[in-house]
C-alpha positions as CSV (number, residue, x, y, z in Angstrom):
1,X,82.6,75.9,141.3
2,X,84.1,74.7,144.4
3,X,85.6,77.1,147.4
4,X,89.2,75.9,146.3
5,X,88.5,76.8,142.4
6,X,86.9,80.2,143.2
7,X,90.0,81.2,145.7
8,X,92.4,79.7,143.2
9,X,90.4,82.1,140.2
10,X,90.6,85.4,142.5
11,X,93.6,85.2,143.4
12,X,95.2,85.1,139.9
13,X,93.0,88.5,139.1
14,X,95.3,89.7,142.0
15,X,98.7,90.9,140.8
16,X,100.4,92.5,144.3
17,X,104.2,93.3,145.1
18,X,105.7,95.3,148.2
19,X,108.8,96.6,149.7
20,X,109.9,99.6,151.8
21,X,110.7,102.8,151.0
22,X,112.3,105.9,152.8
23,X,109.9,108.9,153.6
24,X,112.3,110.7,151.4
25,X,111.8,108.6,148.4
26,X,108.0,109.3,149.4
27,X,108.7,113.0,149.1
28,X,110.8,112.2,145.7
29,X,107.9,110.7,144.0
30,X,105.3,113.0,144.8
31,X,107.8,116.1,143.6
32,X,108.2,114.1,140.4
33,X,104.2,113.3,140.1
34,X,105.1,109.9,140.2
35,X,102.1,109.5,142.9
36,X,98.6,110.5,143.5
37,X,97.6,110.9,146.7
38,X,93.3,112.6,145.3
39,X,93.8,115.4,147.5
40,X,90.4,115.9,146.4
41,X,89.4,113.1,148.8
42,X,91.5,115.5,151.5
43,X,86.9,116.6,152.6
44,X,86.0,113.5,153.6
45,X,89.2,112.9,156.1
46,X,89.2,114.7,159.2
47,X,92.9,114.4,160.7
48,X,93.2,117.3,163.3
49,X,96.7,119.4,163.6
50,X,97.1,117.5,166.5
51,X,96.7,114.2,165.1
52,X,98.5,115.4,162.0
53,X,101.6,116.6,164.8
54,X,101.4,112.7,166.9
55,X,101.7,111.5,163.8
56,X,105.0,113.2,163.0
57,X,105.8,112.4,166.5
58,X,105.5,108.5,165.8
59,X,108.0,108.6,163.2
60,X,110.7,110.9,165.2
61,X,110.3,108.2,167.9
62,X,110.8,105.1,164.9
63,X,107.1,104.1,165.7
64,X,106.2,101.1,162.9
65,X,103.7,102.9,160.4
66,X,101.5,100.9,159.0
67,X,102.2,100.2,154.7
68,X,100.8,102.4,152.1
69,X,98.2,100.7,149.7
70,X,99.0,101.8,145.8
71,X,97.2,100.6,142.4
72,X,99.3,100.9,139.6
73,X,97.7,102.5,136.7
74,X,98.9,102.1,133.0
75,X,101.1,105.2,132.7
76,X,102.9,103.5,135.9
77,X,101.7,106.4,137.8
78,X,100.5,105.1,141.9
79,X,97.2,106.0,142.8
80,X,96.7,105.8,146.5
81,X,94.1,103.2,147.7
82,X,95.0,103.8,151.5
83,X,97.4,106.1,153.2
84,X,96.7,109.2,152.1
85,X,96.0,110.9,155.4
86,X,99.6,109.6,156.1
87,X,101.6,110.8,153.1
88,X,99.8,113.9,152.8
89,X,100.3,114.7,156.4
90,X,104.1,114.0,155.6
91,X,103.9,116.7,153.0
92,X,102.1,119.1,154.1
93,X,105.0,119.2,156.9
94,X,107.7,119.1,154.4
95,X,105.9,122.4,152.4
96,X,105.0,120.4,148.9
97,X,101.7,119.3,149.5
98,X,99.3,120.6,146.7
99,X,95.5,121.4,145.8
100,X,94.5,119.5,142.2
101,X,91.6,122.4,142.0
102,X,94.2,125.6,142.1
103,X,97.4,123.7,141.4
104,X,98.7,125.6,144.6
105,X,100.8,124.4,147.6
106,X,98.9,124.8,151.2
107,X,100.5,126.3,154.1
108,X,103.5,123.9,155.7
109,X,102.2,123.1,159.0
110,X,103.2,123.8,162.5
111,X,103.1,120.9,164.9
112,X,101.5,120.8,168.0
113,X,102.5,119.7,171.8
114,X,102.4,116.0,171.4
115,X,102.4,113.1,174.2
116,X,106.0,112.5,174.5
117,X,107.5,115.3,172.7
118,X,106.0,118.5,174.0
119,X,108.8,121.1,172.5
120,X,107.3,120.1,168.7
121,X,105.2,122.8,169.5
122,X,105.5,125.4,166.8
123,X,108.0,123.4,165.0
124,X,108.4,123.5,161.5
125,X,110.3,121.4,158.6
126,X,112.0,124.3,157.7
127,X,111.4,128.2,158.8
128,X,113.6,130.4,157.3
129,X,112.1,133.4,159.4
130,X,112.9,131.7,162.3
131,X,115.6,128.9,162.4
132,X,114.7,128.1,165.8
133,X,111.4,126.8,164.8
134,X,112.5,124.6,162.4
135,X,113.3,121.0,163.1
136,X,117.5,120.6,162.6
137,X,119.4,118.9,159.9
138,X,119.8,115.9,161.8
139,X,116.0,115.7,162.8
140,X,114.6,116.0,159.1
141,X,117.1,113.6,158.6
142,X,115.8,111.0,161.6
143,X,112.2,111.4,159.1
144,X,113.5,111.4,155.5
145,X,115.5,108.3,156.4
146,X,112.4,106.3,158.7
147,X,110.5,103.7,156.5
148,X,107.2,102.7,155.5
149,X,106.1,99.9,153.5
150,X,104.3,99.9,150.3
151,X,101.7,97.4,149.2
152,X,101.5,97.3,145.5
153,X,98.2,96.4,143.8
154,X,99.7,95.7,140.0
155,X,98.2,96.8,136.6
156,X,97.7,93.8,135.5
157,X,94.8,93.3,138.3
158,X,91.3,92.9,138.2
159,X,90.1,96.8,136.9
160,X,87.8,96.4,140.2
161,X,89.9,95.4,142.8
162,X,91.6,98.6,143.4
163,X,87.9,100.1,144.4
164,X,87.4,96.7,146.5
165,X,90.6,97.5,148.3
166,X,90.0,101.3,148.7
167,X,86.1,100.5,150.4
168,X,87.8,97.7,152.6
169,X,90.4,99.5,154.1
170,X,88.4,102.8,154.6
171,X,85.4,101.6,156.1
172,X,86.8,102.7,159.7
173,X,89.7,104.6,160.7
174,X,90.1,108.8,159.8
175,X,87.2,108.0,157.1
176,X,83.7,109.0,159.6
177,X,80.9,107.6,157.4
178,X,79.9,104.7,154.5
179,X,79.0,107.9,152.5
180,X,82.3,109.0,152.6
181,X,83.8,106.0,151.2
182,X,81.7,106.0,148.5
183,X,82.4,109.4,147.8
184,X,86.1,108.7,147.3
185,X,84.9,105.8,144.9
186,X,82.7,107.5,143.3
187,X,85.9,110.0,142.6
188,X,87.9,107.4,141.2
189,X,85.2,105.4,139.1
190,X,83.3,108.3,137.8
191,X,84.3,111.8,138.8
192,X,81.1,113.3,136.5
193,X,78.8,111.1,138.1
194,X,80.1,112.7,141.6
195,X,80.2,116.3,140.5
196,X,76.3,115.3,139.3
197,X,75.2,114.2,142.6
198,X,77.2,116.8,144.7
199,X,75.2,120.2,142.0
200,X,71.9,118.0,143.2
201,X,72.8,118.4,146.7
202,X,73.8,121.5,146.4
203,X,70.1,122.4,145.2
204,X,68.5,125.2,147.4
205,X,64.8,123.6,147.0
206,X,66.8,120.2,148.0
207,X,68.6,122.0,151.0
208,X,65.6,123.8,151.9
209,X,63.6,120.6,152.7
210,X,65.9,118.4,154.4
211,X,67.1,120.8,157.6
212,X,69.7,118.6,158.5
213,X,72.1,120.0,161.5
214,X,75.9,120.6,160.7
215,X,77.1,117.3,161.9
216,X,75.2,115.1,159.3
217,X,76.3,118.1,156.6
218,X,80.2,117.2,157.6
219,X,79.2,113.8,157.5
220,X,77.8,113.9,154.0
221,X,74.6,112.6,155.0
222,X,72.8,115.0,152.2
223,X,74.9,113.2,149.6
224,X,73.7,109.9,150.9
225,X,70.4,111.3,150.6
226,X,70.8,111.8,147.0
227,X,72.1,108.5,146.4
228,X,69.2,107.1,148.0
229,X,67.2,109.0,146.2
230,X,68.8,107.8,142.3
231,X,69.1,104.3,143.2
232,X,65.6,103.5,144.8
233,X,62.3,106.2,143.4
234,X,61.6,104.3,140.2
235,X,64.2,100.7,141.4
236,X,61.9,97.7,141.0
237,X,59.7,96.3,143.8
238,X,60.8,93.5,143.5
239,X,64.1,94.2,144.0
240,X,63.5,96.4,146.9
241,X,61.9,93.4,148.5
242,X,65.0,91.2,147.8
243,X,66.8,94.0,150.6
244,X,65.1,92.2,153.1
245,X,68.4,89.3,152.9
246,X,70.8,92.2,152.1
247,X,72.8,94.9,153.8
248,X,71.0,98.2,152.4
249,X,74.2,100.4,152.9
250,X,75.8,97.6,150.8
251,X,73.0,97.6,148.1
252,X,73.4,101.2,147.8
253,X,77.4,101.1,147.4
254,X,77.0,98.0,145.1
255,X,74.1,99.7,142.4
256,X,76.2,103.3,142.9
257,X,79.5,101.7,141.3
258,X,77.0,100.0,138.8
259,X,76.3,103.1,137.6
260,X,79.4,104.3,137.7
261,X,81.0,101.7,135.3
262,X,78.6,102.4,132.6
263,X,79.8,104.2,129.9
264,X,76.4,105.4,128.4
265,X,75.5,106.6,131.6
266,X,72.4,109.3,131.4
267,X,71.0,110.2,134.6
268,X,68.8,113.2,133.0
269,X,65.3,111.7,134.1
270,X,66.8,111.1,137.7
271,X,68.1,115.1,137.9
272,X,64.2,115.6,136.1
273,X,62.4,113.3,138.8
274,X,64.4,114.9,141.5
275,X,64.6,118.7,140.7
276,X,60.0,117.9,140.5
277,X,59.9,116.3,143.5
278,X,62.0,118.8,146.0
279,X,61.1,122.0,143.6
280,X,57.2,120.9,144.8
281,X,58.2,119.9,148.4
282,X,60.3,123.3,148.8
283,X,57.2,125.2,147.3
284,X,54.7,123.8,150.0
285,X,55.6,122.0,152.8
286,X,59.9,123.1,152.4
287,X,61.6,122.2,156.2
288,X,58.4,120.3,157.6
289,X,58.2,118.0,155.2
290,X,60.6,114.8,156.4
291,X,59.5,116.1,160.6
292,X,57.2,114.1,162.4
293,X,53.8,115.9,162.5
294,X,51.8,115.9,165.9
295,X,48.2,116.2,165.5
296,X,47.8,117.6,169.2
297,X,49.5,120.9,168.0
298,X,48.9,120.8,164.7
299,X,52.7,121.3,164.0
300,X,55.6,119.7,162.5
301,X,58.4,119.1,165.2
302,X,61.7,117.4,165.8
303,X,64.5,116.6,163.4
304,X,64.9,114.5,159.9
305,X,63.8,111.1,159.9
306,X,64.7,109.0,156.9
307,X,61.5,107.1,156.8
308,X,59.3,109.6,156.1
309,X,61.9,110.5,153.5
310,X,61.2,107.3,151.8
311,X,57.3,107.8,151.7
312,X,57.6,111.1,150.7
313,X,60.9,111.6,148.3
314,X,60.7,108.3,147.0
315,X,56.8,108.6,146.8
316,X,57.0,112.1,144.6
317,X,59.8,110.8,142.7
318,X,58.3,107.9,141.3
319,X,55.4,109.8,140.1
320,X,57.0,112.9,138.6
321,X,56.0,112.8,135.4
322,X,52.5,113.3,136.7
323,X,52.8,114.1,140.9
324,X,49.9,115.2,142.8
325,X,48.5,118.4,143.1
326,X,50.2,121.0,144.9
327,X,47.2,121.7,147.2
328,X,47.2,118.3,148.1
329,X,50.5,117.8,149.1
330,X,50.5,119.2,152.8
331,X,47.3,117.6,153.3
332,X,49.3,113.8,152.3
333,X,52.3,114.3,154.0
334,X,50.4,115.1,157.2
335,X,48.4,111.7,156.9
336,X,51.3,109.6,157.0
337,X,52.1,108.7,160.5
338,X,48.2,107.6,160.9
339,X,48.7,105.0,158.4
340,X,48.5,101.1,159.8
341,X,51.5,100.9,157.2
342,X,53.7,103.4,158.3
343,X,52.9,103.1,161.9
344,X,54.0,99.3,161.8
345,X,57.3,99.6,159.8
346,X,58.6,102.8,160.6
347,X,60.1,101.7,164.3
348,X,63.5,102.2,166.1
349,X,63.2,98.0,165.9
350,X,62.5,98.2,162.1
351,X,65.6,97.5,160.5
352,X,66.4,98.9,156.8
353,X,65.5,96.5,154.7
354,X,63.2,94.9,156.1
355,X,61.1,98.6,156.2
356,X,61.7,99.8,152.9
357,X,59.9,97.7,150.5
358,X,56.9,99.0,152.8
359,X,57.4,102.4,153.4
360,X,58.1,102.8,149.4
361,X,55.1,100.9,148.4
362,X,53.3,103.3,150.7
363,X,54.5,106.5,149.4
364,X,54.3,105.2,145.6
365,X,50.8,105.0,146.2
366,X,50.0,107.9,148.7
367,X,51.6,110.2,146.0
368,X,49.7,108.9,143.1
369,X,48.3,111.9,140.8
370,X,44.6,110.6,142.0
């Protein structure tokens, strides 16, 4: 298929449409449940009050905002592929915005000093306690009346190309992390699948063995772990080697939404493989066990490091249904940064997947029953 043929094939799975629309016909269609902004996703976006407030401030001052990205589902209902910080920022301030878990509204926020307007502070949309906090009829006016644009991805689209979209646009921006992204994905494609992966994270033997400091925690770094962990203990070697030509943080998005689009999904042996391998690791070796050991003091020092998480992890979790025994374990995690095989492939200059068929291999084999 030529370049021309495969552009001209794409873009008729592409069914888009646009125009703008008044921020009050954005409040209008939320109030109606005409829109879903996944306020779910609201953990993985990390807009401060004060962003939140210069936000507000860019639309007082008729500030261009960028257009909303919608998919249009079946029921004609938008789903929000990117803008959500945006529109949920513009409700919160309004006083509709709502949790899906409790069905409740949040507090209306108060605005803080911005750059060019410095008397928002403490303003309100509407305080009836005290009217002089409150913005005035003209000024919720000035907002309800300001436009922004809306980018339509149609129904009759390719099923995938809303998630395409959504992991395009939110690779940068308020979103911190690739994990992030494909937590919000994972929302959309396969909410079980995600509630799955967040009870394994949420394991104590799991938690008590990776020690990982509050910033990767906020990041989700412990859910990438897990996802590491399902796609590659028992993934072909062959396959691992092929990572060597690919982006590993693309690999691990691309065999995630796999997953996710099966509908006879049973991930029973991966929860199996991977309460065994951190129930053993929490049992004998628990916070030490992904540290770099130095022989000199016969101690385990320093922070997480992800390759020893792939001997080890990946290692036990590929032989669960028969791992070592217990009494040996301490004895083989120690030995791992002696090996000629770790010791070469483990470096800062190492990148991904060029060091994982490697370090996998070795920890399939160091964590053999025998």
């Amino acid at each position: 298929m030529s370049l021309q043929e495969e552009i001209d094939k794409i873009r008729q799975e592409i069914k888009t449409d646009g125009y703008s629309m008044s921020i009050g016909e954005w409040i209008s269609i939320y109030k109606d449940a005409e829109i879903d902004i996944h306020p779910e996703f609201q953990r993985f976006f990390r807009w401060s009050d004060q962003q939140k407030s210069a936000f507000i401030e860019s639309i007082l001052l008729g500030i261009p905002i960028p257009p909303i990205f919608v998919s249009q589902r079946d029921d004609g209902v938008w789903d929000v592929v990117d803008g959500l910080q945006r529109l949920s920022t513009i409700y919160e301030f309004v006083g509709i915005l709502r949790l899906a878990e409790q069905d409740k509204k949040i507090s209306p926020l108060t605005l803080q000093k911005t750059s060019y307007l410095p008397s928002l502070y403490g303003k309100k949309w509407n305080d009836p306690n005290d009217p002089d906090n409150s913005l005035n009829q003209a000024q919720r006016l000035l907002i309800k009346r300001a436009k922004i644009a809306v980018n339509i991805v149609e129904k009759e689209s390719d099923v995938m190309i809303k998630y395409e979209l959504f992991q395009r646009l939110n690779t940068g921006g308020s979103i911190a992390t690739p994990q992030e992204v494909r937590n919000c994905i994972l929302l959309m494609l396969n909410k079980n699948l995600y509630e799955s992966m967040r009870s394994l994270a949420d394991r104590e033997s799991y938690k008590n063995c990776i020690a990982l400091s509050d910033r990767l925690y906020e990041e989700q770094y412990d859910m990438e772990l897990v996802l590491r962990f399902i796609i590659l203990f028992d993934q072909d070697l062959e396959m691992i080697k092929k990572l060597t030509q690919l982006d590993v943080r693309e690999f691990l998005t691309t065999k995630m939404r796999d997953m996710a689009l099966k509908k006879d999904l049973d991930i029973s042996h991966i929860e199996r493989a991977f309460d065994v391998t951190f129930n053993i690791l929490s049992e004998t070796i628990a916070d030490q066990c992904f540290k770099r050991y130095k022989p000199s003091s016969d101690k385990f020092a320093g922070g997480f490091l992800l390759s020893l998480y792939e001997v080890v992890a990946l290692g036990i979790g590929y032989n669960y249904q028969n791992p070592p025994p217990k009494d040996e374990i301490f004895n083989r995690v120690k030995s791992i940064q002696s090996d000629p095989v770790y010791q070469q492939w483990s470096g800062a200059g190492v990148n991904a997947g060029r060091r994982l068929p490697h370090l996998i291999s070795l920890g399939r084999n160091l964590f053999s029953p025998s």
